[in-house]
C-alpha positions in Angstrom: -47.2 57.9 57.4 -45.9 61.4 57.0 -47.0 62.3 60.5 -45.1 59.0 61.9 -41.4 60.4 61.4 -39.1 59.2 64.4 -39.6 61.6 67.4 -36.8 64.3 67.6 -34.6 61.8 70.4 -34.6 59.2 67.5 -37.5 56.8 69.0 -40.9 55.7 67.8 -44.0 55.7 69.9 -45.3 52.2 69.7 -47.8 52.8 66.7 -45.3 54.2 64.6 -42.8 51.1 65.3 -45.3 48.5 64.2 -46.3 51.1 60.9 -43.2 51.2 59.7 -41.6 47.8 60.7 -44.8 46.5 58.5 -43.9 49.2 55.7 -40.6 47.8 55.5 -41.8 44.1 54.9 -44.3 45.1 52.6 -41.2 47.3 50.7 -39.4 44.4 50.4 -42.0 41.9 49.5 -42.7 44.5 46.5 -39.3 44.8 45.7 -39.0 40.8 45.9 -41.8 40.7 43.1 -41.3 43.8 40.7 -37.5 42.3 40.5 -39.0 38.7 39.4 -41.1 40.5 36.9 -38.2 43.1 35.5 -36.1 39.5 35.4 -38.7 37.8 33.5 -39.6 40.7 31.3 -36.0 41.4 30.6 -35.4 37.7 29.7 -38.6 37.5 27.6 -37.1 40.6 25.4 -33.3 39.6 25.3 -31.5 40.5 21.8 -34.5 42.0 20.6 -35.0 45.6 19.6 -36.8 46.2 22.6 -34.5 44.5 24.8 -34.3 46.3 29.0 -31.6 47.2 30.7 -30.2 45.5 33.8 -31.9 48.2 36.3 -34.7 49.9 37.2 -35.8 52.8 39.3 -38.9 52.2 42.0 -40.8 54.9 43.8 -42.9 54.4 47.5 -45.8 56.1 47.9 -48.1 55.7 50.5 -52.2 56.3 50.7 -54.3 56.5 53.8 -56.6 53.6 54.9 -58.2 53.3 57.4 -59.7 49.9 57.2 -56.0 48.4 56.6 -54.5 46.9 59.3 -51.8 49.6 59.8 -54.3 53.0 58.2 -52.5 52.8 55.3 -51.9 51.3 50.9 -48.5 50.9 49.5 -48.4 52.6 46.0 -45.0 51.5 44.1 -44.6 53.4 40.8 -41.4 52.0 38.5 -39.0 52.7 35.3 -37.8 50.8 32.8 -35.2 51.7 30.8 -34.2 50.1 27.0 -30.6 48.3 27.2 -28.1 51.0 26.3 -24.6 51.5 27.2 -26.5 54.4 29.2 -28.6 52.3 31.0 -26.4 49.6 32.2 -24.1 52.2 34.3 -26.5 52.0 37.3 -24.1 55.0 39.5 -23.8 57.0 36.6 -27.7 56.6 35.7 -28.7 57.4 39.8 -26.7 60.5 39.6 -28.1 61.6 36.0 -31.8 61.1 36.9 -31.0 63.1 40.3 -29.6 66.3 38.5 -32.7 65.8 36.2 -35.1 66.0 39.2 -33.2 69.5 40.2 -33.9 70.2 36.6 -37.7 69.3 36.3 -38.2 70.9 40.0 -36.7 74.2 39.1 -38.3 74.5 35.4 -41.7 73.8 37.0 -41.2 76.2 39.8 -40.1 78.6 37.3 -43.6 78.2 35.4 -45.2 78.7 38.5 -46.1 75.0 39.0 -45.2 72.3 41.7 -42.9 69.3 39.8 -44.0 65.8 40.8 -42.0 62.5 40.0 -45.4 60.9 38.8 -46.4 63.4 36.3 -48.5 64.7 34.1 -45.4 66.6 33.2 -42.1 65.0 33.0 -43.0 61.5 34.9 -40.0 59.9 36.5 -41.9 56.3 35.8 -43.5 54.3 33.5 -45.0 51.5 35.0 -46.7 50.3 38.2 -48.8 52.8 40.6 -48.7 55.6 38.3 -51.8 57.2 39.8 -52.1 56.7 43.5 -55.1 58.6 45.6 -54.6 62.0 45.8 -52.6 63.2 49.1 -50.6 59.9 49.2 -47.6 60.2 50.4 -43.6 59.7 49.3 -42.1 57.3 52.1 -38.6 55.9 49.6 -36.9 55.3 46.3 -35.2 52.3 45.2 -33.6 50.3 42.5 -34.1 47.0 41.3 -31.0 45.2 39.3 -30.9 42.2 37.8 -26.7 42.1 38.3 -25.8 39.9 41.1 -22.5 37.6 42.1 -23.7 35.3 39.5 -22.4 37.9 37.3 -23.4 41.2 35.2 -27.1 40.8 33.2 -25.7 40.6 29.6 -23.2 38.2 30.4 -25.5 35.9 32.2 -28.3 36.1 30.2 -26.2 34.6 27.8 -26.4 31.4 29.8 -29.9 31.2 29.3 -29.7 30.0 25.4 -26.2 28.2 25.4 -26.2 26.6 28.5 -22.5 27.7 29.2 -23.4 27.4 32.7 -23.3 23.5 32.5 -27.3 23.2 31.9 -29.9 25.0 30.9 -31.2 27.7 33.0 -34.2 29.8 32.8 -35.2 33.3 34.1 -36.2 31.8 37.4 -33.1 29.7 38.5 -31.3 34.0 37.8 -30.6 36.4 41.0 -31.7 39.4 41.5 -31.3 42.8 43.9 -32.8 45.8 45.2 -32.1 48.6 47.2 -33.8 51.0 49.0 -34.3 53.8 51.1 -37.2 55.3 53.5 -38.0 58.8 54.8 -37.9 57.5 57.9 -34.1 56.4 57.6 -34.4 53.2 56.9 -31.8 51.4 54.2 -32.8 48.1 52.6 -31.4 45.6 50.7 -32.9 42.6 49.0 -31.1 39.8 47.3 -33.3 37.9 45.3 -32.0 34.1 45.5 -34.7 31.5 43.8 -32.4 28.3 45.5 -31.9 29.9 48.5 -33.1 27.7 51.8 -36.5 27.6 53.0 -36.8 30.6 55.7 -34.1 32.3 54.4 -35.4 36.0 53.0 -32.5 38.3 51.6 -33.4 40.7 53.4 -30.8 42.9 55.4 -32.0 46.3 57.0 -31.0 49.3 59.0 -34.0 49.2 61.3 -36.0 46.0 62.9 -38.7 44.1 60.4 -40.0 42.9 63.9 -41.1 45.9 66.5 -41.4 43.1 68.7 -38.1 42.0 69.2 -36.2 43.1 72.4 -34.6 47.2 72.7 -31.2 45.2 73.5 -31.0 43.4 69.9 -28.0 43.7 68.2 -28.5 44.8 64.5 -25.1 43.3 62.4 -27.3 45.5 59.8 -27.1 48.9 61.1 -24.4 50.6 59.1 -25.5 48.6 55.9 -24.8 51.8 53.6 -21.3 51.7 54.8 -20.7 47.7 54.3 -19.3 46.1 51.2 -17.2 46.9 48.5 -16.7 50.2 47.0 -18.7 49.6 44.0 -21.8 49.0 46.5 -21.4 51.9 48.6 -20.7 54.1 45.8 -24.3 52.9 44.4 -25.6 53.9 48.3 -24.2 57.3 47.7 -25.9 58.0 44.4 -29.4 56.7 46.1 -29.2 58.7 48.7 -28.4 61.7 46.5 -31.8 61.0 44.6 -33.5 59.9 47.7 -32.6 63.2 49.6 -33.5 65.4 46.3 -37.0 64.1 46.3 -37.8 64.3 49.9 -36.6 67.7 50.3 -38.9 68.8 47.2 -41.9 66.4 48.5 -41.8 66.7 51.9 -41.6 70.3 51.7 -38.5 70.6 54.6 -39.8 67.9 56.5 -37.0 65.3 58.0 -36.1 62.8 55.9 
């Protein structure tokens, strides 16, 4: 993937369409089911002493392979973080881990070592794809949150035991969302919606899912980053600060 950046005039050579139109799928179908799990997990450890926070932080990372359809694995490494008043300020979280990033890449240089957010020293994560094949590749960050318009975490899990809400619930009637963003330019989001209609994915992006459809579709998509409310784009900001952090550092210079 690293060699399949857009060319310089902003298009892809067929092969690199159809790679990263199926890396974006595959991104969101991981995202679809690390936010289901973080949901369930966070539900399954509500009011305990080990309770999770509302959000957590994912990491792409792609491996070569040749016998995959595309030549390539998707790695996805991911944090979790204990419920804290800390840890439930998802801007303020984004911008702390990127000025720790600058931190761990400039201690490590100073040491005379290369920082990476996998570890051994100072992991960003601490679940998932911790250990992908050696030479695999950074291709996007992302966040998974388990606030949605059917209100913050702590208020609707809540919900779950009273039944507030009119009836019961459990973990899997909940919403969730993700966002994301690729090297390659690419801006994802994801909303996670258990009763949505059949066919009906969540899924609005930037760039085409489809390589197939026609050079003269219209995206409504395009400038997602800079659509919604200010609470949203401010959370856009603060990804793409960590986002550009880490592909500076890991791509060595290299476009993001």
């Amino acid at each position: 993937m690293p060699t399949d950046q857009p060319a310089p005039d902003g298009n892809e050579v067929p092969g690199q369409a159809r790679r990263w139109a199926d890396l974006r799928v595959q991104v969101a179908y991981r995202c679809r089911r690390l936010n289901t799990g973080h949901m369930v997990e966070a539900d399954q450890r509500h009011d305990t002493r080990e309770a999770l926070g509302p959000h957590a932080l994912m990491l792409f990372f792609v491996s070569e392979a040749p016998a995959e359809p595309h030549g390539y694995l998707l790695h996805t490494a991911y944090r979790l973080w204990l419920a804290s008043p800390e840890s439930e300020d998802l801007p303020r979280l984004l911008a702390d881990l990127a000025e720790v990033v600058r931190t761990n890449i400039v201690r490590a240089a100073s040491a005379g070592r290369r920082w990476h957010p996998l570890g051994p020293d100072a992991s960003m994560v601490n679940g998932g794809d911790m250990s992908p094949p050696p030479g695999a590749t950074y291709v996007g960050v992302g966040v998974s949150t388990l606030d949605s318009d059917q209100g913050r975490w702590q208020q609707v899990a809540r919900t779950l035991r009273d039944g507030s809400g009119g009836r019961y619930l459990s973990a899997f009637d909940l919403k969730g969302q993700c966002y994301v963003l690729l090297t390659d330019g690419t801006a994802l989001h994801l909303d996670r919606d258990p009763q949505a209609r059949i066919g009906v994915d969540g899924i609005r992006c930037t760039k085409t899912l489809d390589p197939d459809r026609p050079a003269y579709w219209h995206n409504p998509h395009a400038n997602l980053t800079e659509q919604g409310d200010d609470a949203t784009r401010e959370l856009w900001r603060r990804l793409g600060m960590l986002h550009h952090t880490l592909t500076s550092h890991l791509h060595g210079g290299r476009p993001a």
